[in-house]
C-alpha positions as CSV (number, residue, x, y, z in Angstrom):
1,X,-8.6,-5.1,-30.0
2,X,-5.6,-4.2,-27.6
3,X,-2.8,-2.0,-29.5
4,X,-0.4,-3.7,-28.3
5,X,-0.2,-6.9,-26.2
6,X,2.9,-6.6,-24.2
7,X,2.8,-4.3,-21.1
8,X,3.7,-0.5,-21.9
9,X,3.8,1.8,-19.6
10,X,0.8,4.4,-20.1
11,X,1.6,8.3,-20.7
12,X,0.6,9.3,-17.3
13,X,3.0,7.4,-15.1
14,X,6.5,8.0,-14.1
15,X,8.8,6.9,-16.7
16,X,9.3,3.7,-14.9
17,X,9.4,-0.3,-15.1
18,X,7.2,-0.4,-12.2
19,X,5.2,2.5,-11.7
20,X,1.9,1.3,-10.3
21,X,0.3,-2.1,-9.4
22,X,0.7,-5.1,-11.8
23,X,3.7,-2.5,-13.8
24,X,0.4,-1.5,-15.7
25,X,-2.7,-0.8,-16.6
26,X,-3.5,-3.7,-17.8
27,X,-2.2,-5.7,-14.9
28,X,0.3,-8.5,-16.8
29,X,2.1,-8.8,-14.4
30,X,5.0,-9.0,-16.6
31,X,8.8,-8.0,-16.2
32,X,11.2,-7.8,-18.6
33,X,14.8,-9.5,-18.6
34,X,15.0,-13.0,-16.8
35,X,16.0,-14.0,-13.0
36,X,17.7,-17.5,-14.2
37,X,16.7,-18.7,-10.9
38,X,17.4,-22.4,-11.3
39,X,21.2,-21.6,-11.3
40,X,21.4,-18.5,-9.3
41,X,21.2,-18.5,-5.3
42,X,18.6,-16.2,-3.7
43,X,19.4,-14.7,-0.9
44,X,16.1,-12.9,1.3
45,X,16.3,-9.8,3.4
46,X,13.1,-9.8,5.3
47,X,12.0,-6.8,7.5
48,X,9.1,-7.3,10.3
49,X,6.9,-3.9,9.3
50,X,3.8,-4.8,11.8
51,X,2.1,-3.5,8.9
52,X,-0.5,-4.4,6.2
53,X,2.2,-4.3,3.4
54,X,0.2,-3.7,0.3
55,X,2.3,-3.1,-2.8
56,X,5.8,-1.8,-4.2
57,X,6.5,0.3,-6.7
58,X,9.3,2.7,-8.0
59,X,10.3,5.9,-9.9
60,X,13.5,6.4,-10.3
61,X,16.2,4.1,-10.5
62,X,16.6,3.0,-7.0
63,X,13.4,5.0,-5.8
64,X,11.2,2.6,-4.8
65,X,7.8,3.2,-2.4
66,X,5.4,0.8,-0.5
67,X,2.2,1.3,0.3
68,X,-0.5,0.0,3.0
69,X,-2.9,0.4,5.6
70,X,-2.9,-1.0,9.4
71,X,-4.6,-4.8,9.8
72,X,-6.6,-2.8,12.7
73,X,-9.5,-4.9,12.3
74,X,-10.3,-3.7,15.9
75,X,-9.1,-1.6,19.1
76,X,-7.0,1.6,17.5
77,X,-8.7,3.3,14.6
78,X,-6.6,2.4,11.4
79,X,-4.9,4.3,8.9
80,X,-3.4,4.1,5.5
81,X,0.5,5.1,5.2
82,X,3.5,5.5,2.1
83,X,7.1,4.6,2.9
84,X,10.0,5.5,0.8
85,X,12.5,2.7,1.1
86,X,16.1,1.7,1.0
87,X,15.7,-0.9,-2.0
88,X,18.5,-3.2,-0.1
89,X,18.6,-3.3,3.2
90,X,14.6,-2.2,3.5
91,X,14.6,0.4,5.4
92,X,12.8,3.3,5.7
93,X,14.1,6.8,4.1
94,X,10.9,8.8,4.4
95,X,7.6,7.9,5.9
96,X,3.8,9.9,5.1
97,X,1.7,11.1,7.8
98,X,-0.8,8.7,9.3
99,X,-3.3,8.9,6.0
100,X,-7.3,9.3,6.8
101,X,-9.0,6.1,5.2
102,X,-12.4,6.5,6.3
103,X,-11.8,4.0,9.1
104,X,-12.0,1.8,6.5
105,X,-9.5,-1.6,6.9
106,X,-8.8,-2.5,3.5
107,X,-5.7,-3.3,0.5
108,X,-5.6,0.1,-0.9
109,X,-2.7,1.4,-3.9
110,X,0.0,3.4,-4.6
111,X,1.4,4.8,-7.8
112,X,4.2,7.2,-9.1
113,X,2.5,9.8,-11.2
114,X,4.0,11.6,-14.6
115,X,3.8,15.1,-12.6
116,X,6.5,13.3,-10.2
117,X,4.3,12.7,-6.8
118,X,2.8,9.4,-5.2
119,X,-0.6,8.8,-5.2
120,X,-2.6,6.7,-2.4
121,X,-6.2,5.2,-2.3
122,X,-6.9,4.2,1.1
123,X,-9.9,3.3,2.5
124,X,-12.6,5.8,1.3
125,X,-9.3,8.9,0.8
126,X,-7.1,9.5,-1.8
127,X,-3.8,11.3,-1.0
128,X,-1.1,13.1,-3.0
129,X,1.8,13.0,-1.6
130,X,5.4,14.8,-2.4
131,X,7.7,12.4,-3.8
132,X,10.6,13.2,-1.6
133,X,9.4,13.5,2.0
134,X,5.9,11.9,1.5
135,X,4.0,15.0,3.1
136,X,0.5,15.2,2.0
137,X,0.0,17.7,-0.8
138,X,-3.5,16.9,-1.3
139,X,-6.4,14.9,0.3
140,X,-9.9,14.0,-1.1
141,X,-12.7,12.2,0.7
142,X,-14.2,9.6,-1.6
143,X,-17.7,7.4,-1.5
144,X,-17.7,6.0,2.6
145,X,-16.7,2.4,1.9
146,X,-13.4,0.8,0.6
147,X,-11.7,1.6,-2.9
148,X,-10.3,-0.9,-5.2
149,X,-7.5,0.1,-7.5
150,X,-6.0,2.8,-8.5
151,X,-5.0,3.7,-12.2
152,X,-3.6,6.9,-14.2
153,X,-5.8,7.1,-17.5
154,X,-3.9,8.6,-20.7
155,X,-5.0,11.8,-20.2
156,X,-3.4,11.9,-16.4
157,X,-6.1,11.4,-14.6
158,X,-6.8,9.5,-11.3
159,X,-9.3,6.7,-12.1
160,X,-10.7,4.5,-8.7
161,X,-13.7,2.7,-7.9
162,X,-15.4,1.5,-4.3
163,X,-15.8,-2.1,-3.4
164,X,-19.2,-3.7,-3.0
165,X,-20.4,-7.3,-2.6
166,X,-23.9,-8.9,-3.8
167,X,-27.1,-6.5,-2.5
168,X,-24.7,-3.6,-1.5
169,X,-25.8,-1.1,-4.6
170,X,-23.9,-0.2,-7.6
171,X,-20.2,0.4,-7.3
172,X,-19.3,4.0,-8.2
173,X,-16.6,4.7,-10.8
174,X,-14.4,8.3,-9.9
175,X,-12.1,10.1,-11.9
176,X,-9.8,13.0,-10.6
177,X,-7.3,15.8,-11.7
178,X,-3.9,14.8,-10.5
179,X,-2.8,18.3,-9.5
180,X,-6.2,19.5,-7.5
181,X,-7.9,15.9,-6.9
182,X,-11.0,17.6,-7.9
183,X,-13.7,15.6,-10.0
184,X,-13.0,15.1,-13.8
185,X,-16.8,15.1,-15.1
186,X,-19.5,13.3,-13.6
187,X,-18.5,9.9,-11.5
188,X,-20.1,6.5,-13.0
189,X,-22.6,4.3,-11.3
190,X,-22.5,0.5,-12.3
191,X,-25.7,-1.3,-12.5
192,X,-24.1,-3.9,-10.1
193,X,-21.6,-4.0,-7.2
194,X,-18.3,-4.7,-8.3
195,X,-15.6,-6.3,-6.2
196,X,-12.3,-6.4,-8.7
197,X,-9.9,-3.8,-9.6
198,X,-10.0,-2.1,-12.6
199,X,-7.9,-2.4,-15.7
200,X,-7.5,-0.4,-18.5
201,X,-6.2,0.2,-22.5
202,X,-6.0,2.4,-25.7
203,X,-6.9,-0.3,-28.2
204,X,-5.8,-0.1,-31.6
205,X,-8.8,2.7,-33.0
206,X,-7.1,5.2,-30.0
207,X,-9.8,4.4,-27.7
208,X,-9.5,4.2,-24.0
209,X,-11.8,1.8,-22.4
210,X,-11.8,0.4,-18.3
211,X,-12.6,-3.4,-17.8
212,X,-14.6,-3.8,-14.5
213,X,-15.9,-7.1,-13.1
214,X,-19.1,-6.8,-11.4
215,X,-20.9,-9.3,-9.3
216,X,-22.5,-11.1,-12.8
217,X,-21.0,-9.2,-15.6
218,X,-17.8,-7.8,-16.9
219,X,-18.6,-4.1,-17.8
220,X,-16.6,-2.1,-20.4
221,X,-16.4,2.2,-19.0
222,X,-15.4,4.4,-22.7
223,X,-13.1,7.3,-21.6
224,X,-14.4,10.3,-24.3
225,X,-12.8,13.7,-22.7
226,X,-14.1,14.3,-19.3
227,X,-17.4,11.9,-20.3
228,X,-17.0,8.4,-19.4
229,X,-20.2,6.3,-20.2
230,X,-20.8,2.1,-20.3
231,X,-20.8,0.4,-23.9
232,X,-23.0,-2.4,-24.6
233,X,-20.0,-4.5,-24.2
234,X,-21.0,-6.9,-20.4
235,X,-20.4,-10.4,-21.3
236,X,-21.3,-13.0,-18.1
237,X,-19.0,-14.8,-16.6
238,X,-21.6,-15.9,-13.0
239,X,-25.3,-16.0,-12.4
240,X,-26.2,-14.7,-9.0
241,X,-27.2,-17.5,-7.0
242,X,-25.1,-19.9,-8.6
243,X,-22.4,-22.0,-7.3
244,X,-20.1,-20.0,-7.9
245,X,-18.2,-16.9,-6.2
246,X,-17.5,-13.2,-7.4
247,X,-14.6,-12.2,-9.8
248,X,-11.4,-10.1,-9.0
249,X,-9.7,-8.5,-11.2
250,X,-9.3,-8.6,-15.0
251,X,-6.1,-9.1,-17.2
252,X,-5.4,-7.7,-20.6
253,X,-3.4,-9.9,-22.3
254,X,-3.5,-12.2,-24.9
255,X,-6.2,-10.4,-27.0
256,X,-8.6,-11.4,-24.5
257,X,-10.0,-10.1,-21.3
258,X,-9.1,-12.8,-18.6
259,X,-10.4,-13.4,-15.0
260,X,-10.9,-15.7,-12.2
261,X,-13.9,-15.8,-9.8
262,X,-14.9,-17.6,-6.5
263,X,-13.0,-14.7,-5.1
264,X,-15.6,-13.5,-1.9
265,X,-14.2,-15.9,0.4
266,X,-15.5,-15.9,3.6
267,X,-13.0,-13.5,5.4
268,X,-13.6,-10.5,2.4
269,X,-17.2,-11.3,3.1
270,X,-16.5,-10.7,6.5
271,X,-15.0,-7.1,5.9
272,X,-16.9,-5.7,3.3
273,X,-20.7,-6.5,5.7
274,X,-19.8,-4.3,8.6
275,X,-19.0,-0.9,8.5
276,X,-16.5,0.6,8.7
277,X,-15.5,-2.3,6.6
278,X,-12.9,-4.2,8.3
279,X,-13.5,-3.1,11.7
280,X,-15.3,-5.6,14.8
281,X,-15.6,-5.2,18.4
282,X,-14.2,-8.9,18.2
283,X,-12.7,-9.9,14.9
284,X,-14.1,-13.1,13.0
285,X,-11.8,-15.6,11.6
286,X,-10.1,-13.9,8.8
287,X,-8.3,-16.5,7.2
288,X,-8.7,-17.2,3.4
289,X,-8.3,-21.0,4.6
290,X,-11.9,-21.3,5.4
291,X,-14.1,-23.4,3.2
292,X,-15.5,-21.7,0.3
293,X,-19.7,-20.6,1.1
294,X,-20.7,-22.8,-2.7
295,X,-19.8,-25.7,-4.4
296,X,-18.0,-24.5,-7.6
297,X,-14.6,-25.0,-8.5
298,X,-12.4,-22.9,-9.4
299,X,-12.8,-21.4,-12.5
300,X,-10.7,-18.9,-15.2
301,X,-12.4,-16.9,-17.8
302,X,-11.3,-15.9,-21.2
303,X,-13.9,-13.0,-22.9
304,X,-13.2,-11.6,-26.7
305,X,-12.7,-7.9,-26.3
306,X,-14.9,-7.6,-29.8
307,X,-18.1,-10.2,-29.2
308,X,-17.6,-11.4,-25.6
309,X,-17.9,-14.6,-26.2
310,X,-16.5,-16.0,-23.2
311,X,-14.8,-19.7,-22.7
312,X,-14.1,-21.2,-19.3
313,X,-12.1,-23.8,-17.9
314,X,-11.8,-25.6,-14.1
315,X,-8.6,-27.1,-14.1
316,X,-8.6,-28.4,-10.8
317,X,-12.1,-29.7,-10.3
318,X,-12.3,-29.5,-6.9
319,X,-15.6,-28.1,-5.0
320,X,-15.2,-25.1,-3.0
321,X,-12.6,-23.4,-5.0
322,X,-11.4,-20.1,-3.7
323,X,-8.8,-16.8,-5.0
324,X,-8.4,-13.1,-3.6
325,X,-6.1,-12.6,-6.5
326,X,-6.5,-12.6,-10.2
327,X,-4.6,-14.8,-12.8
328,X,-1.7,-14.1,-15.5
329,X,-1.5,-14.4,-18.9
330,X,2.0,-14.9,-20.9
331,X,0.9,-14.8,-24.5
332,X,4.0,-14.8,-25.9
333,X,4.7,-18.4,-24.2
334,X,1.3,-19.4,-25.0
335,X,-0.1,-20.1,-21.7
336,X,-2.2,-18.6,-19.0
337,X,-1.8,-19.4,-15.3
338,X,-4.8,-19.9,-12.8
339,X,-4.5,-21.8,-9.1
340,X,-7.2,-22.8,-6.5
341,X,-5.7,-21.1,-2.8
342,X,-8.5,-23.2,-0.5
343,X,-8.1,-26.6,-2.1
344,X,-4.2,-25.8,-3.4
345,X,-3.2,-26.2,-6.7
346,X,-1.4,-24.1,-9.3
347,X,-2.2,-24.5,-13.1
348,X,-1.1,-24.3,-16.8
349,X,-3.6,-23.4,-19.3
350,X,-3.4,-23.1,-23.1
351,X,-4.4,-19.7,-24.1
352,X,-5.8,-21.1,-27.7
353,X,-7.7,-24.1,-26.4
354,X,-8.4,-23.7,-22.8
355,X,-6.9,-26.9,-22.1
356,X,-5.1,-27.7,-19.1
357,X,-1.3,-28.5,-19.8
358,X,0.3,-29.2,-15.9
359,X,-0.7,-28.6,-12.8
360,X,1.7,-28.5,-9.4
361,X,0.6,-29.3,-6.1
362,X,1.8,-25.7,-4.7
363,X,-0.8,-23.5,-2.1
364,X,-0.6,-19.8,-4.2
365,X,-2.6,-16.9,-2.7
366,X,-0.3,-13.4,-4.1
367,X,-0.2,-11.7,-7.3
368,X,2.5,-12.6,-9.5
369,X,5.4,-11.5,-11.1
370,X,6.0,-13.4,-14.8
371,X,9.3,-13.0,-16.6
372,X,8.2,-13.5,-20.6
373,X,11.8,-13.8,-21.7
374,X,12.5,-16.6,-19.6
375,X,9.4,-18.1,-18.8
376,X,9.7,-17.9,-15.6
377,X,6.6,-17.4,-12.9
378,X,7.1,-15.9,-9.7
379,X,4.3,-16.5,-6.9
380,X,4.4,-18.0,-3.5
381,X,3.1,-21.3,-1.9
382,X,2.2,-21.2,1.9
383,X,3.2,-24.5,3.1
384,X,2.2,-27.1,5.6
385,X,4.6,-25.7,8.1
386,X,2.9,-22.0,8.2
387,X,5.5,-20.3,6.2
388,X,5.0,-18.5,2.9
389,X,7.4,-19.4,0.6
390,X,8.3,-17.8,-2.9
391,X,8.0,-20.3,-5.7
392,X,10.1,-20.0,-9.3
393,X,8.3,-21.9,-11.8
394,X,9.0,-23.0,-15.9
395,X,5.1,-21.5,-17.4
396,X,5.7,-24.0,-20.2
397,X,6.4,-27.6,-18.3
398,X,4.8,-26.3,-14.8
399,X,8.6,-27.2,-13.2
400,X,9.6,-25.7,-10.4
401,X,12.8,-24.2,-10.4
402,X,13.3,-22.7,-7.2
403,X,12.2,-21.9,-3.6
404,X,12.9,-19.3,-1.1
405,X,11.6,-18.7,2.7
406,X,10.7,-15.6,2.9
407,X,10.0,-15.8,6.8
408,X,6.5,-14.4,6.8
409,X,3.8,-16.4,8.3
410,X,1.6,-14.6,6.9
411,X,0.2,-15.3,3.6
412,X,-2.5,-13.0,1.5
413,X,-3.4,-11.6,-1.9
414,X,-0.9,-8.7,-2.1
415,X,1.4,-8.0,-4.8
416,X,5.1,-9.0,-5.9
417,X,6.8,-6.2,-8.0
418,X,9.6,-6.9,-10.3
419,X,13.0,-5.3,-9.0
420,X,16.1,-4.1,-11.3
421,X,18.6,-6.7,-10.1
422,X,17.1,-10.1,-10.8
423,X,15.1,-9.3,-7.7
424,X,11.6,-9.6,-6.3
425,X,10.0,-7.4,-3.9
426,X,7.1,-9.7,-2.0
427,X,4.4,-7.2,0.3
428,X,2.5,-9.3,3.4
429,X,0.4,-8.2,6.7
430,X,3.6,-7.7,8.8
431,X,5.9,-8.1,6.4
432,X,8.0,-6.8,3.3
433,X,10.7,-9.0,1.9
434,X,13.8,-8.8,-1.0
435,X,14.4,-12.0,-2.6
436,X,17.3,-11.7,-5.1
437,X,19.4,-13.9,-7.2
438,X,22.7,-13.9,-8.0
């Protein structure tokens, strides 16, 4: 079982709330303190990056970093970039080189390191990069397709996977010294493609395990020295061919292993079957808005970490379900949180019965922030009127509490990161926003 079930942040990182995607390895998504949004005002500062805003995340107090790649889905060959910011006003203090990804258009990640640089998975590259003026220390060319996440194990090293869809071959698990990016042991094939990022613990025997989903199973990767090797730990949570999409990533929280699928929505489809992904002579439709290519509705997952016995739950009902973003758990409120993007719909679960408690009539796509002290959910809802909003809502009664513009007509699944000052850092194609509250 997990060690502990409330976000720590692992040996390897920065000593920092929010060093990396999710603010851990095991992707909660949860920040401490509390915003008290219903009687604060929020005020937005909203700068227009013409960029593929991925994530945030920071080092220091006041150090704070995005990360990204160009939405170059044709005409000028992309590339994957790091910005240290101004955690205010938004603007730029240092900028990386233009980062090799392969040609690859695709949500990459960022992280602050222990040893004190940034780290960037882009495309099919991974960077070092000096923490000061973002030069590149390091690069290493990875398997030629998109990679999916990016984690620091206990040990310090750099674990990432590549990105594959039904038919595309098994997804290849890499693990690298931080200071040379050279290969720790011998990389990991999966005996399926695997779309979601990775998450990853120490349980409570000192064990350090990686939870992947693949395209039918979720697999379990055992971290012994330099040897990683699969258990016989792969409950399934789809059957290929069924009505029913392919997962993203996993949470740890709760004591379970939770996830979502119908997450290969048509425009991820579209990226990940051409090569390099993400790039077109004439680019498809790539909105998320599309209807879903089965029937199922959307669906969250709990899995036991000991039997995998695994319970689901559709709390909407609705065919066609979509995601491109995984759900969040808040154990100590008792409640997990799962929403339908294509049909709309945000939801309350209960974490011991997998019941459905409330539901709002909100359109979510991002990756949340959740505030455990104060119950409070941060995510957005891309309205009617083409502008994606940020939402403030109670996990326990499903009430909203508060919304804020954030000006970007853009909506996708990239991540919020949890500020210092009862603020919210919100990362969109073209876009990086501050919401704060006073």
């Amino acid at each position: 079982m997990f060690a502990n079930d409330r976000t720590t942040t692992a040996t390897g990182y920065w000593p920092s709330p929010w060093p990396v995607e999710c603010g851990g390895n095991r992707r909660q998504k949860s920040a401490s303190g509390r915003l008290d949004a219903a009687s604060g005002t929020a005020a937005v500062t909203t700068r227009r990056t013409g960029r593929w805003d991925v994530m945030a995340v920071r080092r220091d107090l006041g150090e704070w970093y995005v990360g990204g790649t160009m939405a170059a889905f044709s005409g000028p060959a992309p590339f994957g970039w790091v910005e240290k910011f101004d955690p205010v006003t938004l603007e730029p203090l240092a900028v990386s080189p233009k980062l090799p990804c392969g040609s690859h258009v695709w949500c990459g990640a960022i992280l602050a390191h222990a040893n004190g640089s940034i780290y960037s998975v882009n495309g099919s590259y991974l960077h070092r990069l000096d923490a000061n003026d973002l030069q590149v220390e390091q690069e290493r060319a990875l398997v030629d397709c998109s990679h999916n996440g990016l984690l620091v194990l206990s040990d310090g090293s750099l674990f990432t996977k590549d990105l594959r869809l039904d038919g595309q071959g098994e997804t290849t698990l890499s693990r690298f010294d931080p200071e040379t990016l050279e290969p720790v042991g011998r990389a990991l094939t999966l005996p399926e493609g695997s779309m979601g990022r990775i998450a990853a613990d120490v349980g409570s025997d000192g064990v350090e395990c990686v939870y992947v989903p693949g395209t039918e199973h979720v697999f379990r990767v055992v971290i012994d020295g330099e040897r990683m090797a699969l258990d016989g730990w792969r409950p399934r949570y789809r059957f290929l061919g069924g009505p029913h999409g392919l997962a993203w990533d996993a949470c740890l929280s709760g004591q379970a292993v939770w996830l979502m699928d119908n997450g290969d929505v048509p425009s991820v489809r579209h990226i990940h079957n051409t090569s390099p992904n993400g790039r077109f002579e004439t680019p498809p439709d790539l909105s998320w808005r599309q209807p879903a290519p089965w029937d199922g509705p959307q669906r969250l997952h709990r899995i036991d970490p000991l039997t995998g016995e695994t319970m689901s739950v559709a709390p909407f009902g609705l065919p066609g379900g979509g995601i491109i973003a995984p759900p969040v758990v808040v154990p100590e409120r008792g409640v997990a949180v799962a929403w339908d993007s294509i049909n709309g719909g945000l939801a309350g679960v209960s974490i011991d019965d997998m019941e459905p408690s409330w539901t709002l009539d909100i359109r979510p796509s991002m990756q949340p922030v959740v505030y455990p002290d104060s119950g409070e959910l941060v995510i957005n809802d891309f309205a009617d009127d083409g502008i994606d909003h940020l939402v403030v809502v109670d996990v326990e009664s499903g009430e909203m509490l508060d919304r804020v513009d954030t000006g970007s007509r853009i909506a996708n699944g990239m991540f919020l990161s949890a500020g210092d000052d009862r603020d919210v850092y919100y990362c969109s194609t073209l876009t990086l926003a501050r919401v704060h509250w006073a």
